[in-house]
C-alpha positions in Angstrom: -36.9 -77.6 -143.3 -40.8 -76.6 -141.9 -41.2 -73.1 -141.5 -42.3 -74.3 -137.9 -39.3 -75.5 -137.0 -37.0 -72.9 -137.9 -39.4 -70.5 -136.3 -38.9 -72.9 -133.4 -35.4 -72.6 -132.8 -35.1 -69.2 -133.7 -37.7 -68.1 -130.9 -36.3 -71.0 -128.6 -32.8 -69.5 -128.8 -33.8 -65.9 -128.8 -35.6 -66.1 -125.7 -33.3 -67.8 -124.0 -30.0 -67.1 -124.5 -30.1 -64.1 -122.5 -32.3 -64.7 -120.0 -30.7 -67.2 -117.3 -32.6 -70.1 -117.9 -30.1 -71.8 -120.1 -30.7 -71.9 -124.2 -28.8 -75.0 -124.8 -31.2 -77.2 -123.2 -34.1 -75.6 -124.5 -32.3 -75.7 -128.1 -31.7 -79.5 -127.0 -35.6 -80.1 -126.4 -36.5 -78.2 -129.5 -34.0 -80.1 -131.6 -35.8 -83.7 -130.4 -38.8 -82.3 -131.8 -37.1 -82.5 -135.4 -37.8 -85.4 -137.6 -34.7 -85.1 -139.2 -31.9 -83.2 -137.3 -29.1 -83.5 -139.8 -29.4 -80.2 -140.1 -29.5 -79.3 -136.0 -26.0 -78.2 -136.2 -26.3 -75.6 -138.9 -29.5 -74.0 -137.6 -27.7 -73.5 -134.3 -24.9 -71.3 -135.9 -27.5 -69.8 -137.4 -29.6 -68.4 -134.6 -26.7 -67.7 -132.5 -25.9 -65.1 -134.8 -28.8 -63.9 -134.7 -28.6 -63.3 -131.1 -25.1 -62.2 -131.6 -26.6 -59.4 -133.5 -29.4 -58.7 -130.6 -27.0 -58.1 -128.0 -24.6 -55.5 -130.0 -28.1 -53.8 -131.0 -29.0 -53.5 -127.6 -25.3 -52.6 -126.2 -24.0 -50.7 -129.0 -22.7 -47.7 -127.0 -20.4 -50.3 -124.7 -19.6 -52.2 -127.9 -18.2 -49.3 -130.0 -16.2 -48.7 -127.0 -14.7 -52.4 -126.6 -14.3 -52.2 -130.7 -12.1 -49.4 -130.2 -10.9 -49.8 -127.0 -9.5 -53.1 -128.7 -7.2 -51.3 -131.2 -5.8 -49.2 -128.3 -4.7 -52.4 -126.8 -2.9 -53.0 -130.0 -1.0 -50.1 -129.9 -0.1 -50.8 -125.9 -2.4 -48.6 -124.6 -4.8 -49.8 -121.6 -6.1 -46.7 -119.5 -8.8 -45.3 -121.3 -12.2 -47.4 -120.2 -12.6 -49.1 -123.8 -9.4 -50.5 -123.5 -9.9 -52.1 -120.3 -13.5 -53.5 -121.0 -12.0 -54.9 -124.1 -9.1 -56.2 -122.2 -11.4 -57.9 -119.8 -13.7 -59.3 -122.3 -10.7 -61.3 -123.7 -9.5 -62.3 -120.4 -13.3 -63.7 -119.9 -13.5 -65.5 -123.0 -10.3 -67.6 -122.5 -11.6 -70.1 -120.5 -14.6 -71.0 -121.8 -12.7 -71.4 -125.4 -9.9 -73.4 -123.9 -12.2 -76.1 -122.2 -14.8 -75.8 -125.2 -11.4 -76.9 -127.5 -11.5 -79.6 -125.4 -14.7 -80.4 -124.9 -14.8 -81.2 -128.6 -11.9 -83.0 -129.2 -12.6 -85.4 -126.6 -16.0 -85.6 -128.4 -18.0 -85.0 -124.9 -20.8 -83.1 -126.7 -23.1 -86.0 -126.4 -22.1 -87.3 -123.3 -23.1 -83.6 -121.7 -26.0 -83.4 -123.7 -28.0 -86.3 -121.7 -31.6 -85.2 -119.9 -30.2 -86.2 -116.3 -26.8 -83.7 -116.6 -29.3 -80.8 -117.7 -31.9 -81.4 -115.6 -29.6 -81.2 -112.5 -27.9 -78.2 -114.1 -31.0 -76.4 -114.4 -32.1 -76.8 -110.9 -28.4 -77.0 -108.9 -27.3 -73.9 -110.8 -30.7 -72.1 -110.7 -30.4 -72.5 -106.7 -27.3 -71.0 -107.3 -28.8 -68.0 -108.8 -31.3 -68.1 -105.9 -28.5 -67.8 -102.8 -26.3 -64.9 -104.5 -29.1 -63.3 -106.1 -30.0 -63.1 -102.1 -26.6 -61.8 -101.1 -27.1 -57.8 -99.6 -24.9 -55.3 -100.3 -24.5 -55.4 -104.2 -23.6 -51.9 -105.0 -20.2 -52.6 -107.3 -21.4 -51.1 -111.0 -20.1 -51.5 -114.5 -16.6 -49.2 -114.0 -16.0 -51.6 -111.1 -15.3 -54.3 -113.1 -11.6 -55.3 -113.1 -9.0 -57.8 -114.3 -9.3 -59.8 -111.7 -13.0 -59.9 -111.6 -12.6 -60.6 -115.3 -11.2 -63.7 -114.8 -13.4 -64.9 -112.1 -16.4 -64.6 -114.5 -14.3 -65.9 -116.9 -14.3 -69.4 -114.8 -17.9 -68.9 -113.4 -18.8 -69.1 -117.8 -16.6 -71.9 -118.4 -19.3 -73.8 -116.2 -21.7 -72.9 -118.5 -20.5 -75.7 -120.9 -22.6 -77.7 -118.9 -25.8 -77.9 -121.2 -28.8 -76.6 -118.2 -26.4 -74.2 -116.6 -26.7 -71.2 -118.5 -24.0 -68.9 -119.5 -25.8 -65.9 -118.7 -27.5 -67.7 -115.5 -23.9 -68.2 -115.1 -22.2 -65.2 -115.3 -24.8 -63.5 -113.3 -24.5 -65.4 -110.7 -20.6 -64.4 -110.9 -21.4 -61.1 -111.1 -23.5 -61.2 -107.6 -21.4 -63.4 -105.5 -18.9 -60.3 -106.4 -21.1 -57.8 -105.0 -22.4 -56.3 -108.3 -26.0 -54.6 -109.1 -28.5 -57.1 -110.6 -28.6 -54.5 -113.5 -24.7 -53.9 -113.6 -24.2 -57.4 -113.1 -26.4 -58.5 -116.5 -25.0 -55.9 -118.2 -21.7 -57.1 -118.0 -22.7 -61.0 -118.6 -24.6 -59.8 -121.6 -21.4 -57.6 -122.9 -19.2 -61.2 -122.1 -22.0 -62.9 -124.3 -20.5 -61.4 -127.5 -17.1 -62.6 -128.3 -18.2 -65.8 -126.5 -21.0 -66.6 -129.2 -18.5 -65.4 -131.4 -15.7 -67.9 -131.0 -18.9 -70.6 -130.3 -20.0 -69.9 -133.6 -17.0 -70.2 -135.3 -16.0 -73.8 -133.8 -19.4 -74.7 -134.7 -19.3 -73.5 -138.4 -16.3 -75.8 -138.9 -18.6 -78.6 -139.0 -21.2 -77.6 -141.5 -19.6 -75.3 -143.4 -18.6 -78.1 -146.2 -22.1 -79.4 -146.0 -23.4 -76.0 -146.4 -26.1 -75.9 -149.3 -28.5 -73.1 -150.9 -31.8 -74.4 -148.8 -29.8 -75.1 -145.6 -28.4 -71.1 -146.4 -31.9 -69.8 -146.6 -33.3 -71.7 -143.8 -30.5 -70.5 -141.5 -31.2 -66.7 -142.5 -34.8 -67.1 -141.5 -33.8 -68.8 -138.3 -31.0 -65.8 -137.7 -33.7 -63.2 -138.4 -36.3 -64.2 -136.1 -34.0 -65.2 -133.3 -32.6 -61.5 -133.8 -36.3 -60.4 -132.8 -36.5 -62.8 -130.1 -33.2 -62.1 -128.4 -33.9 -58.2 -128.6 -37.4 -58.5 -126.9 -35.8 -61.0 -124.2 -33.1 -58.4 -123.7 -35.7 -55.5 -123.4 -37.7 -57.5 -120.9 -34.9 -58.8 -118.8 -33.1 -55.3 -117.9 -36.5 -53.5 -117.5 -38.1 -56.2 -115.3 -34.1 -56.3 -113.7 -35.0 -52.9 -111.8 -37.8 -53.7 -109.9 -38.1 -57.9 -109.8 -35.3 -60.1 -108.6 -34.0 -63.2 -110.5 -36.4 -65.6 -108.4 -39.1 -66.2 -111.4 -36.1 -67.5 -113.4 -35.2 -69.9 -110.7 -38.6 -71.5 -110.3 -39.0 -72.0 -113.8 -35.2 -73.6 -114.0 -36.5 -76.2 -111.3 -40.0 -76.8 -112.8 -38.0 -77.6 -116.5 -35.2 -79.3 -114.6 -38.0 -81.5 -112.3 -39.3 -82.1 -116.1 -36.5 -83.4 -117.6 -35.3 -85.2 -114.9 -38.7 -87.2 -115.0 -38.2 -87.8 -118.9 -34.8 -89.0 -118.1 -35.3 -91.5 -115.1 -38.6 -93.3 -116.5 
């Protein structure tokens, strides 16, 4: 595979799949670039682990916590604050597994994959973004988070699946229609990110991993390692500019790449 296209992907994914402007549809876009995409599917484990490892980088205090917090769960314990963000990461992840189960054994991947679905995602969803990211009054904060709140993000990233939507865009926008800071509110979405890319990558693996070769091995480390750059940058830009810049620069560039795609779609 070019060197130019794995350094595609990897900085296509990394920039993206944090920052609420949807990385499946810009993967999509990068992937028809490719002159031979037999390989897509691999590549895109690939640099999802690589942002998998950007994210626990970034959030390794709150990750340690959920890591351990998880084994207390085990033993039946659920008041300490590890426990209960583990708990509620679990929670969050259910729904987007269960309908992503389904998603693939109703084959629908292609289906959802068209240029008119994402370009409407990107726009619809990004005004989405736009009207909570509006809402006054957000002053609920990380310790805030509950069960019940779990599960409403939980629903608010099984929409997500929706190639254009974004599952951070998503899960932010969750996060603000509840009343959460903008900063409190990504931090959460970003902490949900990780068993979610998780349990992603794994249903993706079990299509390539018996076509898994020593090239297609390398290529994917290299496309792991610079989306692991790319992510963590993103990441470092997003929560800095999140203190003093609202989420309204992400929403005009969703409708300027949605208004694109819908143009390549319908001529």
């Amino acid at each position: 595979m070019p060197l130019y296209y794995l350094l595609l992907l990897a900085i296509v994914q990394g920039l993206t799949e944090f920052l609420p402007v949807s990385s499946s549809a810009h993967l999509e876009i990068a992937h028809k670039l490719s002159i031979d995409g037999k390989d897509d599917l691999a590549l895109d484990v690939a640099v999802h682990l690589g942002t998998l490892g950007a994210v626990i980088l970034y959030f390794w205090s709150d990750v340690k916590q959920a890591f351990w917090g998880f084994f207390e769960l085990i033993r039946g314990q659920t008041q300490s604050a590890g426990a209960r963000l583990a708990l509620g990461l679990i929670i969050a992840t259910i729904p987007v597994v269960v309908v992503g189960l389904l998603i693939v054994v109703f084959d629908l991947q292609d289906w959802l994959r068209s240029l008119v679905i994402m370009g409407w995602a990107m726009i619809v969803f990004g005004v989405v973004l736009w009207w909570f990211d509006r809402k006054p009054a957000q002053t609920k904060t990380m310790p805030d988070w509950t069960i019940q709140d779990a599960v409403k993000m939980g629903l608010w990233q099984m929409v997500a699946l929706i190639p254009g939507a974004s599952r951070s865009g998503m899960t932010i926008t969750g996060a603000l229609a509840m009343g959460y800071t903008r900063r409190d509110g990504a931090k959460i979405a970003m902490l949900m990110s990780i068993p979610t890319i998780l349990a992603s990558g794994a249903i993706l693996a079990l299509d390539v991993v018996q076509d898994a070769n020593w090239g297609l091995v390398k290529d994917g480390a290299i496309a792991a390692f610079f989306a692991f750059l790319a992510a963590l940058l993103a990441l470092k830009f997003m929560m800095k500019l999140l203190e003093t810049v609202s989420f309204t620069p992400y929403v005009i560039y969703r409708i300027i790449v949605g208004f694109i795609l819908l143009v390549f779609a319908y001529s």
